[in-house]
N, C-alpha and C positions, 0 to 999 in steps of 0.2 A: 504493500500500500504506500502509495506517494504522502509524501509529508504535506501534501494540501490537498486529499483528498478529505470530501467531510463526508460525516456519518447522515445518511441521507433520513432516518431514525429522529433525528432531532431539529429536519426542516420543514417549517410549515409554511405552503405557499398559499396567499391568500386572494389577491383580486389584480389584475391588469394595470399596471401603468402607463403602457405603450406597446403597441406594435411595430415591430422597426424590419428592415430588409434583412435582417440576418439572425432574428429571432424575436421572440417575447419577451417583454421584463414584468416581472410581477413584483410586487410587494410582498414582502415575508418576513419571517423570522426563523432564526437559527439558532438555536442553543440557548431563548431569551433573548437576543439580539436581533435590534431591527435591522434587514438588511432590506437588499433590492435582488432580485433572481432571474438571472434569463438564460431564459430555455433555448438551446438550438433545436432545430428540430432535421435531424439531418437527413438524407434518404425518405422524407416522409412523404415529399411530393409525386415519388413514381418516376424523377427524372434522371438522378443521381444515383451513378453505375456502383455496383460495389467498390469498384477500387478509390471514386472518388471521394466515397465517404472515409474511406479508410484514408486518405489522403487528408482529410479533412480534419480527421480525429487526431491524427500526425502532429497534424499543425497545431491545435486547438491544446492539446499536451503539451509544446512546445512553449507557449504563447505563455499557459496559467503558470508553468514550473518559473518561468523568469517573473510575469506579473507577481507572485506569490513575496518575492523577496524585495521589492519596492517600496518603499516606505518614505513618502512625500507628501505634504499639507494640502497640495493642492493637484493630487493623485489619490482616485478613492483606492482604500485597502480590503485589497481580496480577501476573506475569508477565508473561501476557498472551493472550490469546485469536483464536481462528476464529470466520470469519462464517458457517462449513458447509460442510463436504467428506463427500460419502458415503464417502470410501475410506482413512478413520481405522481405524487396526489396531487395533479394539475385540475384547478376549479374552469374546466373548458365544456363547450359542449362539445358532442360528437366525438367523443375521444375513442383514438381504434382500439382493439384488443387482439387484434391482428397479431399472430404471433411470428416472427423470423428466425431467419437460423445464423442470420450474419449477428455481430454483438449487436444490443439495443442501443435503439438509435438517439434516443432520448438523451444530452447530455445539458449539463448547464455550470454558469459560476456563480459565488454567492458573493456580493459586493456589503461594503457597511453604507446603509442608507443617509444619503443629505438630505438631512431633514428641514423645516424650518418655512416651507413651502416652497420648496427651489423649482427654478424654474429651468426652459435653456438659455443658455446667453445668448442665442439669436430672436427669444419671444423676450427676452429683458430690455433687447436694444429695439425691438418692435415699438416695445410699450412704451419705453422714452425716448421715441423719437420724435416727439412733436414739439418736445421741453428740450431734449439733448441731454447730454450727462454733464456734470460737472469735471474739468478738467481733470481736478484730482482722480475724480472716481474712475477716469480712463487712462489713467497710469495705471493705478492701483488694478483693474482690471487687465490691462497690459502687460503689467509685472507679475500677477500671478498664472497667466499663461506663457509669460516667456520664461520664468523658473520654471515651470514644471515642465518645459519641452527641454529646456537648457539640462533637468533630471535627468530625464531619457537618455537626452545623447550621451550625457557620461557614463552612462550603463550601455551603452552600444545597442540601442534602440530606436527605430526610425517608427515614429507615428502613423506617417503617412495618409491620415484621412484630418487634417486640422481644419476646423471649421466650425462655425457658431452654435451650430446647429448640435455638437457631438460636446458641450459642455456645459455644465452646470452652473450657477450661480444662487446662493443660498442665501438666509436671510441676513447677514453680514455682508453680502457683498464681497464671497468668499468662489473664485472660481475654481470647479474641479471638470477633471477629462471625466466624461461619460462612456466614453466608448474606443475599445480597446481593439476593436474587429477584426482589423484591418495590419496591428503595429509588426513588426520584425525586426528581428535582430538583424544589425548594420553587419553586411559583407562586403566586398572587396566588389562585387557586380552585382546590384539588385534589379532585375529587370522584368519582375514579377508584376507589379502594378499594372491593372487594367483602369477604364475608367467606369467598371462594375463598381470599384470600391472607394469612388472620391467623386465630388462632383469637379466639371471641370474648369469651372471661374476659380477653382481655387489650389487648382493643382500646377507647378512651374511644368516650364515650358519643353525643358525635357525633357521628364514623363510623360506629357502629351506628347513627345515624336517620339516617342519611345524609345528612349537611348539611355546610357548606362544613368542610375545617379543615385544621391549618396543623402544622410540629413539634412546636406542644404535644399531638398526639394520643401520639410519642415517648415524652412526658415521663411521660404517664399510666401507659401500658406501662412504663416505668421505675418507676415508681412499684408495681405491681404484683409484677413481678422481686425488687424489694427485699423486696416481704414476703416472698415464698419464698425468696429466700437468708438471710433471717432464720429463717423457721420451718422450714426444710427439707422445707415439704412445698407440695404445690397449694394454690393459693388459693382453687379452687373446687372440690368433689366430680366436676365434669366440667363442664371450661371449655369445651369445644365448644359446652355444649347452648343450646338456644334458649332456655328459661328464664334462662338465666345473662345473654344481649344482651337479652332483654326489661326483665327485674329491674335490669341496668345503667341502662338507658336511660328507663325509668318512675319507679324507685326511688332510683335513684342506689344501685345496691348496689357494695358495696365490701367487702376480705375482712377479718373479724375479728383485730385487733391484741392480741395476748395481752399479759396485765399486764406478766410477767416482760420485754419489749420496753426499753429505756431508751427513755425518754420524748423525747429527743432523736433518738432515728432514726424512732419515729414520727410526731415533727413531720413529718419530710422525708416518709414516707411518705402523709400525710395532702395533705400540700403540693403533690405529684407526681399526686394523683387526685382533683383538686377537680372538682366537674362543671360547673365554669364555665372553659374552657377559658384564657381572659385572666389569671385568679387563680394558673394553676400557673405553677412560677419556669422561667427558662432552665437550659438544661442546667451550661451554666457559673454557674449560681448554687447548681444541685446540688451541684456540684464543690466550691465555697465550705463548701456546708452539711457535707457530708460530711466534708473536712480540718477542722473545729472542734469534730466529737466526739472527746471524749475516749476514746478506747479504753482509756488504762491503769485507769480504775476502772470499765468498761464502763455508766457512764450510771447514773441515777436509775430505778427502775419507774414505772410509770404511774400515778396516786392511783389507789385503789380505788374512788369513784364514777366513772371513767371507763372501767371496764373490769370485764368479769364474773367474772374468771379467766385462770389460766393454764393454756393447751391444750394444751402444746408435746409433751407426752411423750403425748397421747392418742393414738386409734388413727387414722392416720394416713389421709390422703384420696387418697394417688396409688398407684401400684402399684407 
């Protein structure tokens, strides 16, 4: 037995939080403890050949054995996790009893829950976008996603899915990564990423040609994030679409920095989405860049030849 495997004896799943592409999360408790549980559900579709799930279980082994030993404030702490059991007391309708002969397909991780009524950091920056954040609060939220990716990379860890949508913010004003789906351990050629597992407004420009790349694709994604928790809104009219990865990757498109910006957080954001992947800084140099704005006079604006305007209160690009 793996040293995070849990006793499945002492998990109680309770009611739905979310359905997400790559499984269920429910609300539970484990051992007395409130967590959060999501289920994969692997092979359940009919589509998925034996070998891919086994591949899949691979992975998913892989993933929780490193998640297990990560230990960061603004990194939820695993629990711990199942390799697959069909006979988890899932409150779902229509549940199969279908029985197979491969292992059960059932598996899932148990995460500690953020409580306090958290929300994602892309419905947070929804909400105030009509007021905007206060300068501070968009450092403060900028610093604790550039430490906890700055985390990863010293553990030889590439995220690979950064985006508003895949983190938390709780009732402090405390952000954590929600989702883990997608991360890998940094090699020497990762050339695994499709655009199944990131959307593509938010992914560097190498990955979308598909060529070799490394945690600075992170950084870009970082770099991204930041405008939107600056401007409270998307950075592209519809980041999914193929125009958006074409335009990135031929053009070098990148999302319009509004004047009213201090001139100092758009350095960092320029800095974060160079299209030369070598040129962008470490996460921990973010971190640097980031603690040496001043917040109390919230920065200088942009000179007026480098920018056409300020958009911030126009009509807004997300839903």
């Amino acid at each position: 037995m793996e040293e995070w495997e849990i006793d499945l004896a002492k998990l109680d799943i309770r009611h739905v939080i979310v359905h997400g592409t790559n499984g269920t999360v429910y609300r539970g408790a484990y051992d007395g403890q409130d967590v959060a549980v999501k289920i994969l559900a692997w092979g359940e579709d009919g589509i998925a050949t034996a070998a891919e799930t086994a591949a899949l279980r691979a992975s998913f082994q892989q993933e929780v054995a490193v998640w297990h030993k990560l230990d960061h404030p603004n990194i939820p702490k695993l629990v711990g996790a199942s390799m697959g059991t069909s006979n988890l007391k899932i409150p779902v309708k229509n549940t199969s009893n279908d029985s197979h002969n491969s292992p059960p397909s059932r598996a899932c991780c148990v995460v500690e829950f953020v409580p306090g009524g958290a929300e994602t950091l892309k419905n947070f920056l929804i909400r105030n976008r009509r007021g905007k954040l206060a300068f501070k609060v968009v450092i403060q939220l900028a610093l604790d996603l550039s430490k906890g990716l700055s985390y990863l990379h010293s553990k030889k860890i590439l995220h690979r899915d950064v985006k508003t949508e895949n983190m938390l913010v709780d009732a402090h004003r405390t952000l954590k990564f929600v989702d883990f789906g997608v991360t890998r351990i940094e090699t020497r050629k990762s050339r695994d990423m499709t655009w199944e597992t990131s959307t593509p407004g938010y992914m560097a420009p190498e990955v979308l040609d598909g060529k070799p790349y490394n945690r600075k694709c992170d950084v870009y994604s970082f770099g991204i994030c930041l405008w939107e928790i600056y401007c409270c809104d998307m950075p592209y009219p519809n980041p999914s679409s193929t125009h958006v990865s074409s335009a990135a990757v031929r053009q070098n498109l990148q999302p319009e920095i509004p004047r009213c910006c201090p001139s100092t957080l758009a350095s960092v954001m320029h800095k974060c989405w160079d299209a030369n992947p070598d040129k962008r800084p470490e996460m921990k140099e973010v971190v640097k860049l980031l603690y040496a704005i001043d917040t109390s006079k919230g920065g200088s604006m942009i000179p007026e030849d480098q920018s056409t305007g300020c958009f911030c209160f126009s009509t807004p690009r997300g839903p």
